[in-house]
MITORRO-372406 format. One record per residue (C-alpha): residue in three letters; residue number from 1; x, y, z. Coordinates in steps of 0.5 Angstrom, whole numbers, plus 500, padded with zeros to 3 digits. Example, Ala and Ser with C-alpha at 12.3 -4.5 7.8 and 13.67 -1.06 7.14 Angstrom:
! residues 2
  res    n    x    y    z
  Ala    1  525  491  516
  Ser    2  527  498  514
//
This chain:
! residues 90
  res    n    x    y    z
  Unk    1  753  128  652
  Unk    2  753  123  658
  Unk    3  747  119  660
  Unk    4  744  118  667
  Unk    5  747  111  667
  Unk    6  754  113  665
  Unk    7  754  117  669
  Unk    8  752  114  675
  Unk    9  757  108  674
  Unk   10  763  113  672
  Unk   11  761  117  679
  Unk   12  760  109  684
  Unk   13  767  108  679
  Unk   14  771  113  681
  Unk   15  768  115  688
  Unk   16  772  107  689
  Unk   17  778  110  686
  Unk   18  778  116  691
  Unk   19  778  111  697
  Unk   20  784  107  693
  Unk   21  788  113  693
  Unk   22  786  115  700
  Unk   23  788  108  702
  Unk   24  794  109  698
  Unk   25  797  115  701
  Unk   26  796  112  707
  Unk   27  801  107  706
  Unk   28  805  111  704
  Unk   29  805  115  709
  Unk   30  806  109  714
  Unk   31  811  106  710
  Unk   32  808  100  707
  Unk   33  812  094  703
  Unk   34  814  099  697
  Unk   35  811  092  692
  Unk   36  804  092  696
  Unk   37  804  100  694
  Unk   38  806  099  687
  Unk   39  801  094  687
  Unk   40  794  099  689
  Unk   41  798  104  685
  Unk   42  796  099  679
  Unk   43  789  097  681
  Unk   44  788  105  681
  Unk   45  790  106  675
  Unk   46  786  099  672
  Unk   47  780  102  675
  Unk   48  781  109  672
  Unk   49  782  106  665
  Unk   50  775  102  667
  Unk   51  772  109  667
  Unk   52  775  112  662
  Unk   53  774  107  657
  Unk   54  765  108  659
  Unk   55  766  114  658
  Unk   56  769  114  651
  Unk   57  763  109  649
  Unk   58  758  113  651
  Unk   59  762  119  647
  Unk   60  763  115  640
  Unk   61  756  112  641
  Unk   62  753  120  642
  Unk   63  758  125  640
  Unk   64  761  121  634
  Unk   65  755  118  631
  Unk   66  751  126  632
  Unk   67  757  128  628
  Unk   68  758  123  622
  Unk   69  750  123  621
  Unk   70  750  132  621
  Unk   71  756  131  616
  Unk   72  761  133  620
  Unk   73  765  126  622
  Unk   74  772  127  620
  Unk   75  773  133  625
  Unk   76  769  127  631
  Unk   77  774  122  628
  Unk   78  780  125  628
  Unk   79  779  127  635
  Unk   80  777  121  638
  Unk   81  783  118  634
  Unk   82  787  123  637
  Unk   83  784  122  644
  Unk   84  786  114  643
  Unk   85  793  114  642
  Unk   86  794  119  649
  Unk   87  790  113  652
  Unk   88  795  108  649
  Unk   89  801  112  650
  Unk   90  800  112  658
//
């Protein structure tokens, strides 16, 4: 589950990250430096990775502690190891 904190940070995190792309997309469509462009393309991805990382630590600090103390960790492991390597490969 998501706390109340996680979720209020993950939620003022990505309500940025909307208004990055908006800006995005308005650079594109006035036909900005290509470089400067690449530039927030970047800074958007960092801000979701930010997201996705908190997230993640809630998960493994709730779900995945639930699951090793109910004896059902290797499932929850194997999951979130699984989950780390698509974050990684991206």
């Amino acid at each position: 589950m998501i706390s109340e904190e996680v979720k209020h940070d993950a939620m003022t995190r990505l309500k940025k990250v909307e208004g990055q792309i908006r800006g995005i997309m308005k650079m594109v469509e006035n036909e900005k430096y290509c470089i400067d462009i690449i530039n927030q393309i970047t800074a958007a991805e960092k801000a979701l990775k930010g997201v996705s990382r908190i997230i993640m630590k809630r998960h493994v600090e709730s779900c995945v502690a639930s699951a090793i103390s109910l004896g059902q960790g290797k499932d929850a492991i194997n999951e979130l190891v699984d989950t780390i390597y698509k974050v990684s490969k991206s």
